[in-house]
C-alpha positions in Angstrom: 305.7 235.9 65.2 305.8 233.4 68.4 303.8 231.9 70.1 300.1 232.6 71.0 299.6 230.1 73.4 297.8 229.3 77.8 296.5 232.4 78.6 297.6 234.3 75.4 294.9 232.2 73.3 292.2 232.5 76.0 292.6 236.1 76.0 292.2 236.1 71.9 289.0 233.9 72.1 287.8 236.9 74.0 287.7 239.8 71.6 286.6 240.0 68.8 288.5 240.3 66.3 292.3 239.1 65.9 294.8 239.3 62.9 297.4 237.5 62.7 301.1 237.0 60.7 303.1 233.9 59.6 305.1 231.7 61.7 303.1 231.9 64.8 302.0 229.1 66.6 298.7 229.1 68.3 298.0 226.4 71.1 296.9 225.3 74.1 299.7 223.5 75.9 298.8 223.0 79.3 297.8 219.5 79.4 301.6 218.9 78.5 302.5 220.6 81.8 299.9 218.2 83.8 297.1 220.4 83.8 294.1 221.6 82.5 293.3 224.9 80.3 291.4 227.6 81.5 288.5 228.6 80.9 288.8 230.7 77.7 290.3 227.4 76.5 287.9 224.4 77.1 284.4 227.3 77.2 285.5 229.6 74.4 287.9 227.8 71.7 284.7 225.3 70.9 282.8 228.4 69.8 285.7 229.5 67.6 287.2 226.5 66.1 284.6 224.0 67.0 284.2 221.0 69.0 286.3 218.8 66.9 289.5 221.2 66.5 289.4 222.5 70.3 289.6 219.1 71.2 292.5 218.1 69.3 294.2 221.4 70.5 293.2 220.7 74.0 293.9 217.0 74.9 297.1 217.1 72.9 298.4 220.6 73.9 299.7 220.4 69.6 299.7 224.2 68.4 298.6 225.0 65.3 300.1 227.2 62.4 298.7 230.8 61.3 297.1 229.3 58.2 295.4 226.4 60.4 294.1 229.3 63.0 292.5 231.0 60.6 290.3 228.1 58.4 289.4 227.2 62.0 288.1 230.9 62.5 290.1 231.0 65.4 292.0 234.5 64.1 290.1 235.9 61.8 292.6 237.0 59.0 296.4 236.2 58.2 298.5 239.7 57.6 301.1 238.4 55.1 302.8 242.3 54.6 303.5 245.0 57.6 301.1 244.8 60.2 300.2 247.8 60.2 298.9 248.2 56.8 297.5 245.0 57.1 295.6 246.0 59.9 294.2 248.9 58.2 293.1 246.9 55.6 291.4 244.9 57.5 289.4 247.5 59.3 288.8 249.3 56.2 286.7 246.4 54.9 285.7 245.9 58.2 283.4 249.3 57.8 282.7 249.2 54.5 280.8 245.9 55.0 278.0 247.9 57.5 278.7 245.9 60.2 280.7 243.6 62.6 281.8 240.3 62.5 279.4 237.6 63.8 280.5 237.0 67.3 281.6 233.0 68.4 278.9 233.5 71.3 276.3 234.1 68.1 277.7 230.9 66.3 276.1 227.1 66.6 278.2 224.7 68.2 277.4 220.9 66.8 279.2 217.8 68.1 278.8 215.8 64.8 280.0 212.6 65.6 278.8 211.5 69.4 281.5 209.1 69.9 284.2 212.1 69.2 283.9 212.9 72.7 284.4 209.6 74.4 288.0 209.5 71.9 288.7 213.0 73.1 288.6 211.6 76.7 290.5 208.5 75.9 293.3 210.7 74.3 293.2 213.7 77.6 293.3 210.0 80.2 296.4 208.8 77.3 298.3 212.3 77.6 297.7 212.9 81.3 299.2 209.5 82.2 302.4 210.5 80.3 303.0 213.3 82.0 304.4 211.2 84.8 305.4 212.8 88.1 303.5 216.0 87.0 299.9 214.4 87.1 300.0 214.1 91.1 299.0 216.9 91.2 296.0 216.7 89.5 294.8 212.8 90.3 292.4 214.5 92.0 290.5 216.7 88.6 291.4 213.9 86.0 288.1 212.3 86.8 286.4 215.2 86.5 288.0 216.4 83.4 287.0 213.3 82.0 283.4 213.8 83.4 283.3 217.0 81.6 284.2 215.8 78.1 281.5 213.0 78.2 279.2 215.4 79.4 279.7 217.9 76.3 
């Protein structure tokens, strides 16, 4: 239970495989704090969640529940009971399928909706200029930031 948040959630995009209980909170709250996510954030979460979803999590710095991290494919499976057994569970099925789970480097990332990613930018440019005093800082990568997202 927490939070799985920053640096916690970059680290998770990186394996593969994550379980996770209720009542945790998974998010990417940086942009609240004036500045942007790295990399495991805005390069990996896309893969996992998609384009769409790691957006919303990344220009609004809004968390997600358990239950939301796991339709997005962002952990892979929601351990209502002890941890433990869950865990074993898990892998149990994990081996008796043959094989491991398709990797978010394997999976196709699609922007559906082209104009998604100007709104996305439009929404990072509305959040970073309420963070106030805390966005000096980082004047000088909100253009690029912005660059990036209507790049893709």
């Amino acid at each position: 239970m927490g939070m799985l948040s920053g640096a916690g959630l970059n680290l998770r995009c990186a394996v593969i495989t994550d379980l996770i209980v209720p009542k945790t909170r998974v998010g990417q709250p940086e942009v609240k704090l004036g500045i942007p996510p790295g990399a495991g954030g805005t390069q990996r979460l896309p893969r996992l969640a998609g384009v769409k979803a790691a957006l919303d999590m990344i220009v609004s710095g809004d968390p997600v529940t358990a239950e939301q991290s796991v339709s997005l494919g962002i952990c892979n499976q929601l351990i209502e009971k002890d941890l433990l057994e869950g865990a074993l569970e898990f892998a149990s099925k994990v081996g008796q399928a043959g094989g491991p789970h398709q990797l978010a480097r394997d999976r196709n990332v699609v922007v559906e909706d082209g104009n998604y990613l100007k709104l996305s930018a439009n929404k990072l440019n509305a959040v970073l200029a309420a963070c106030g005093p805390r966005m000096r800082v980082l004047n000088v990568s909100k253009p690029r930031l912005s660059c990036l997202l209507m790049r893709g």
